[in-house]
NUBAKE-919634 format. One record per residue: residue in three letters; x, y, z of N, C-alpha, C in turn. Coordinates in steps of 0.02 Angstrom, whole numbers, plus 50000, padded with zeros to 5 digits. Atoms other than C-alpha are relative to their C-alpha. Example, Ala and Ser with C-alpha at 12.3 -4.5 7.8 and 13.67 -1.06 7.14 Angstrom:
BEGIN
ALA500454994150000506154977550390500455006050000;SER499584994149997506844994750357499615005550037;
This chain:
BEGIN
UNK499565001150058491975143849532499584997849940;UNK500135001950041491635141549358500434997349945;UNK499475005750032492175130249222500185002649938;UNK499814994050040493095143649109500354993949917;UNK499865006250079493925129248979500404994550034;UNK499675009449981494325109748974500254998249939;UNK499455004850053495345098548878499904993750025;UNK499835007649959495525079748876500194999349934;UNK499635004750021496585067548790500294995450008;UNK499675004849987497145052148759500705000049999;UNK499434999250013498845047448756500264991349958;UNK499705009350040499675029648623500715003950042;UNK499385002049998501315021248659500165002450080;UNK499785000449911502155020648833500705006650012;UNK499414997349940503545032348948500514998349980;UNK499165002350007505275030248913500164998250066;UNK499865000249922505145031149102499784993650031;UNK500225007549980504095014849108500674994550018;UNK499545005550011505745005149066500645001550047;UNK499544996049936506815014249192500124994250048;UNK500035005849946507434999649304499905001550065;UNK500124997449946507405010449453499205001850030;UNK500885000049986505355009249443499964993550050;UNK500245005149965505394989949475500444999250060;UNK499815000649927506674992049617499785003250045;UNK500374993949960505595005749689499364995550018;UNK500655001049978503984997849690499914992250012;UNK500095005349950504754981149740499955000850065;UNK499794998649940505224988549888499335002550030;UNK500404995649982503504997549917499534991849996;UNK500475005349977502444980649884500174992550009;UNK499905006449970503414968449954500144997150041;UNK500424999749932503014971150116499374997349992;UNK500645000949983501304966650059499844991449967;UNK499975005150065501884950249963499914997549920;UNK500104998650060501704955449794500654998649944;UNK499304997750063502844955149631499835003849969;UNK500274995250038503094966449526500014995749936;UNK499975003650081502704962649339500555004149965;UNK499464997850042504274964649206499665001149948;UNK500274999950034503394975549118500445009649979;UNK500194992250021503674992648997499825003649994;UNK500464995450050502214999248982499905007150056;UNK500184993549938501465017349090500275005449974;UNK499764992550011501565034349057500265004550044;UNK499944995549942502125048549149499425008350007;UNK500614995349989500645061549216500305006649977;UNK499794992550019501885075149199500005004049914;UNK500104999550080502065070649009499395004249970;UNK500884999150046500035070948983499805004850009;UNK500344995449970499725083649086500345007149973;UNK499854992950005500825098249013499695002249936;UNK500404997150078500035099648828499305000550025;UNK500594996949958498405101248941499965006550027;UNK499864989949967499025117549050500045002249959;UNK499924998550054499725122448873499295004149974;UNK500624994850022498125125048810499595002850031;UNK500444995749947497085129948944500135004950012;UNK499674991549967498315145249001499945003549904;UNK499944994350054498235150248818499405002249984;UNK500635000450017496175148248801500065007750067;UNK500004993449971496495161748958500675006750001;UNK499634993149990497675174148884500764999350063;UNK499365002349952499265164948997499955005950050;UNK500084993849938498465176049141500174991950064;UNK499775005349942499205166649317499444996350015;UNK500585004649945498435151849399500335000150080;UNK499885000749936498405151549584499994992250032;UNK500245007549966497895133749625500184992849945;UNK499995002750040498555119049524499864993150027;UNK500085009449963497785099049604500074996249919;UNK499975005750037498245085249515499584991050026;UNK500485006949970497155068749551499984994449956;UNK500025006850019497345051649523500114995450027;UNK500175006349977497085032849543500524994849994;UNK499485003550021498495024249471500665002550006;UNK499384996649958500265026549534500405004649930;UNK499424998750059501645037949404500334994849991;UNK499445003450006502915028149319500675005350006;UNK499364995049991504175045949354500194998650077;UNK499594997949959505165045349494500485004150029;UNK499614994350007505995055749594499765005450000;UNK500274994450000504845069449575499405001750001;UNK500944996849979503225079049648499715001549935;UNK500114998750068502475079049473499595006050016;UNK500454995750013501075090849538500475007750002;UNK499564992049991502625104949596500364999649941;UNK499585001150087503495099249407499565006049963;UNK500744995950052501645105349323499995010550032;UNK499964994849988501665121549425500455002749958;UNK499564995950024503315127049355499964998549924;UNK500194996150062502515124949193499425004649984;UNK500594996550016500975135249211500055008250028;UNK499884992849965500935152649238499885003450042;UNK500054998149909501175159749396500014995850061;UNK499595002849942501985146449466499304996950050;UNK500474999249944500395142649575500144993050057;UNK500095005049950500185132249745499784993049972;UNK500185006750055500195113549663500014993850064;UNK499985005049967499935097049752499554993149954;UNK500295004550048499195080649712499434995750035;UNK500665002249967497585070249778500074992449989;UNK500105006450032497795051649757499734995050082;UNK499985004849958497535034149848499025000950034;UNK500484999949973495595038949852499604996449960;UNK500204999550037495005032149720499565002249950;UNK500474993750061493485038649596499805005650028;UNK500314996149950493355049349758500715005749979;UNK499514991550019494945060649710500095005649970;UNK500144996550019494615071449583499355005550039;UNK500534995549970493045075549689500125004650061;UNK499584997449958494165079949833500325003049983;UNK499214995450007495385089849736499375007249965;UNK500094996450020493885099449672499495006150063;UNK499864996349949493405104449858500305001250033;UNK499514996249975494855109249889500045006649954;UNK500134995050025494665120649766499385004050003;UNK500644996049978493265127049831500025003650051;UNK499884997449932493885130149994500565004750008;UNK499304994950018495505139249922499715004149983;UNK500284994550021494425150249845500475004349968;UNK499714996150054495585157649731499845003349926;UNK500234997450040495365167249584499974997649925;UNK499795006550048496005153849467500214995350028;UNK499755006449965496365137049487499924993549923;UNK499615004750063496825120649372499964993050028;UNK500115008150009496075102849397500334994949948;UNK500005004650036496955089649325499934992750028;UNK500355006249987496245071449307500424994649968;UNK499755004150027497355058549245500174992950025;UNK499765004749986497635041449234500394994449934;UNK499855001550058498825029749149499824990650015;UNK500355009050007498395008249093500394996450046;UNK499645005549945499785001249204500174998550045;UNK499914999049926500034993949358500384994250012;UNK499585004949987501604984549388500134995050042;UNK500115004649936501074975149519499104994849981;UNK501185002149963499404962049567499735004550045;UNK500324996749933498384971849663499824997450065;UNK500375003249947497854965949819499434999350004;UNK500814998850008496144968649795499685002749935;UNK500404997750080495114970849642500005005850008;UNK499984992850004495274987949581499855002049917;UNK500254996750084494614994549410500975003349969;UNK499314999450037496114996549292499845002449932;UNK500134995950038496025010949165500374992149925;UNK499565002050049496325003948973500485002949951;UNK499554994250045497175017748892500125007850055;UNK499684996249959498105031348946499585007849989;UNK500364995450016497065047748958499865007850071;UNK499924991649962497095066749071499375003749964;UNK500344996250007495735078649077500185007250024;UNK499814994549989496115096649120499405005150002;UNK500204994749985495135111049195500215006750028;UNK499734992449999495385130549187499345002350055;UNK500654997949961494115135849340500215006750022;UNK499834994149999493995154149366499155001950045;UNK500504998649964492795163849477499595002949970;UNK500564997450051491055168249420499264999350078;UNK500615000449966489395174049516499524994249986;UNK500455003550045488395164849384499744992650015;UNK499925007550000489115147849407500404998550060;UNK499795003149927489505135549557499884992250006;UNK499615007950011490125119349570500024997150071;UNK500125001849953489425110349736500174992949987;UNK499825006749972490145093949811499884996150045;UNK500135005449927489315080649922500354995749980;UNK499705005649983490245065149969499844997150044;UNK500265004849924489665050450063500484994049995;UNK499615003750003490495038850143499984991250009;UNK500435007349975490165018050186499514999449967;UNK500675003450021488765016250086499884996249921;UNK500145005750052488115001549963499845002849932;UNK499964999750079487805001549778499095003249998;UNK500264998449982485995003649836499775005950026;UNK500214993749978486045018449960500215004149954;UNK499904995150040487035026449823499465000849945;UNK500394997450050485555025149717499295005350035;UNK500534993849972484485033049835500255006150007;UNK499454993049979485485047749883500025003049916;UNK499934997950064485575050749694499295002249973;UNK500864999350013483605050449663499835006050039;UNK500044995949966483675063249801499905008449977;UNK499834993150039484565078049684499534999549941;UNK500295000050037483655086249580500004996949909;UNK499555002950060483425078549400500195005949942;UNK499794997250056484375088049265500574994649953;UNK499765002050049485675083149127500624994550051;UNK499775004149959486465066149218500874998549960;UNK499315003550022488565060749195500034995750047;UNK500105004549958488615044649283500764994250006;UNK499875007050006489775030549296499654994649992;UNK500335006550042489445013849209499594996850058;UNK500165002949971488955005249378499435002650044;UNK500584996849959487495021649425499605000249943;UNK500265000550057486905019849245499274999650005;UNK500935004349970485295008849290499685003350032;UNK500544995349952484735020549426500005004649969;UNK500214991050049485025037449305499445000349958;UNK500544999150049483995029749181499355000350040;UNK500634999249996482515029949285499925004850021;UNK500064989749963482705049749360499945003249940;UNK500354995450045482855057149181500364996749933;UNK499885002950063482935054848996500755002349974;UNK499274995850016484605065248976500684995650045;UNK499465003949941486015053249057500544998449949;UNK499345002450047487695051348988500504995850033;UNK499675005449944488685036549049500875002249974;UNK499564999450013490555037449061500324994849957;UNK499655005750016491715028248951500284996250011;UNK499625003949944492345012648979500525000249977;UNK499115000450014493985007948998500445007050037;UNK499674993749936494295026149100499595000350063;UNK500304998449948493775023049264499985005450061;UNK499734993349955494635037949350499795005849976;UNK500224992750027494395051949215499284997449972;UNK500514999350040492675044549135499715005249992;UNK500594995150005491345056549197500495007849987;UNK499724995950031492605069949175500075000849956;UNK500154999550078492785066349001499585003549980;UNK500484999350008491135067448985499735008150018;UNK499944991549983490975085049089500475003849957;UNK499574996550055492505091348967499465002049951;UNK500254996050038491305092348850499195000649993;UNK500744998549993489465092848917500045008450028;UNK499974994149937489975109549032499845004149924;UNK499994994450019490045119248850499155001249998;UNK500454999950017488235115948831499445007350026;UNK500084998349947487955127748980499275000550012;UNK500675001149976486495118749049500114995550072;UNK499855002749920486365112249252500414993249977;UNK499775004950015487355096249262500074995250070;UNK499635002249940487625082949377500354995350004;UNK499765003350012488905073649401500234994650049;UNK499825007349939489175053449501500364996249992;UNK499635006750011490305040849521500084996250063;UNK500205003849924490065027449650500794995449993;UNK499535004750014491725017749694499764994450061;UNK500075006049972491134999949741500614997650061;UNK499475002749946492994994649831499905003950062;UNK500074996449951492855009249941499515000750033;UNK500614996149966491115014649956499975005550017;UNK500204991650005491125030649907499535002949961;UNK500114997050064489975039649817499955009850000;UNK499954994350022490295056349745499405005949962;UNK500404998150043489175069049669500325008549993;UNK499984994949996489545085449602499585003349954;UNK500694995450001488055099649558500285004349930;UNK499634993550028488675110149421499395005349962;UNK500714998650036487575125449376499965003849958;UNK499754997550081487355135349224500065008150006;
C-alpha cells in the first residue's frame, strides 16, 4: 500500500452530543463497577463529526472512486451513542466499504488498524486516527489525555513503488524500546515526545510529535512528511502498556 492523500484537523468547541444526559448514565453504568464517577461535564466531540469532512476530501483528492476498507482507531472513548461510528463513516464514503473500529490499545491502535490493512489487501482502503480532549471519568490509571480535539485521515491505495511495513513489540521498557529502534535503519525519524532522546542520537532528521495529541501525534506529523516522498519511519512507545510500535514507510 501506498499513501495516495492525508488530511488532518483540528476541531474548537464541543458535541452537542457531549451534553446528552444519556452519556453520563451510560458510562456510569460502564465505570462503576470499577468505582469511579463520572465528571458533570460538557465537553467531547463526536469522531463521526471529525471524521466525515476528512473522507470528504480524501474521496474527492481520488476522483470519489470506491473505498474497500474503512478502520477507524482510537484512544479515547466517543461521546455518540448508540452507534458503530466506524459502519456511520462507511455510509458516507464511497462504496460503502467494510468499516470497523480499533480501540482500547492505546498508541498501539492506529498501528494495528494499519495491519489490518495490510492483510486485507485491498485495492483501497481509509485510515482514520482520531481523538477527542475528554474523558468523563478518573481514569484508573494514568493515561495520556489528548488537549484538543483533532483526526487524521488516510487515502491508501495500492502501489508497487511504495510499502508500509509494521513491527510491534510487546512488554518491553522505555529502554528496550530504544534499542529495537537503533536497530532500523536511520532515515527521516517521526517519533513520539518520550523516543525523542534516543532519535536524536540515530540521525539529524527527527521530527517529534506534537504535544497535547498523544493518539494522532506522529500521524500528524506523517500527514504531512509522506508528501516529501522520502523513506520514513515512524515510533511511538506507549509507556502504560508497553508497547512499542514502528512503522517503515518507503518512498
Amino acid at each position: 500500500m501506498r499513501i495516495a492523500a492525508a488530511e488532518r484537523r483540528t476541531f474548537d468547541g464541543n458535541s452537542a452530543l457531549a451534553g446528552d444526559p444519556a452519556l453520563r448514565r451510560y458510562l456510569s453504568d460502564m465505570v462503576g463497577r470499577y468505582d469511579l464517577e463520572v465528571r458533570q461535564t460538557d465537553l467531547g466531540h463526536s469522531y463521526g463529526e471529525m471524521a466525515e469532512p476528512l473522507i470528504t476530501v480524501l474521496t474527492t483528492h481520488a476522483g470519489r472512486l470506491p473505498v474497500n476498507l474503512l478502520i477507524l482507531a482510537y484512544g479515547v472513548h466517543d461521546v455518540r451513542l448508540g452507534r458503530a461510528t466506524a459502519t456511520y463513516l462507511s455510509s458516507r464514503c464511497p462504496g460503502e466499504p467494510l468499516a470497523f473500529a480499533v480501540c482500547d490499545q492505546g498508541t498501539a491502535a492506529a498501528f494495528t488498524a494499519l495491519s489490518m490493512i495490510n492483510a486485507y489487501n485491498h485495492p483501497r482502503a481509509m485510515l482514520i486516527v482520531a481523538e477527542q480532549s475528554a474523558i468523563h471519568y478518573e481514569p484508573a490509571a494514568p493515561a495520556p489525555i489528548p488537549q484538543r480535539h483533532a483526526a487524521v485521515g488516510f487515502l491508501l491505495d495500492s502501489s508497487p513503488q511504495q510499502r508500509i511495513h509494521i513491527d510491534q513489540h510487546t512488554d518491553v521498557d522505555i529502554d528496550e524500546a530504544a534499542k529495537i529502534l537503533a536497530e532500523h535503519d536511520t532515515k527521516t525519524l517521526i517519533v513520539s515526545r518520550n523516543l525523542y532522546p534516543t532519535a536524536q542520537s540515530l540521525t539529524d532528521d527527527v521530527r517529534q510529535a506534537p504535544d497535547g495529541q498523544p493518539y494522532t501525534g506522529v500521524w500528524w506529523e506523517l500527514a504531512d512528511a509522506h508528501r516529501e516522498g522520502r523513506p520514513l519511519l515512524l515510533a511511538d512507545y506507549d509507556p502504560l502498556l508497553r508497547y512499542l510500535c514502528v512503522a517503515t514507510v518507503s518512498a
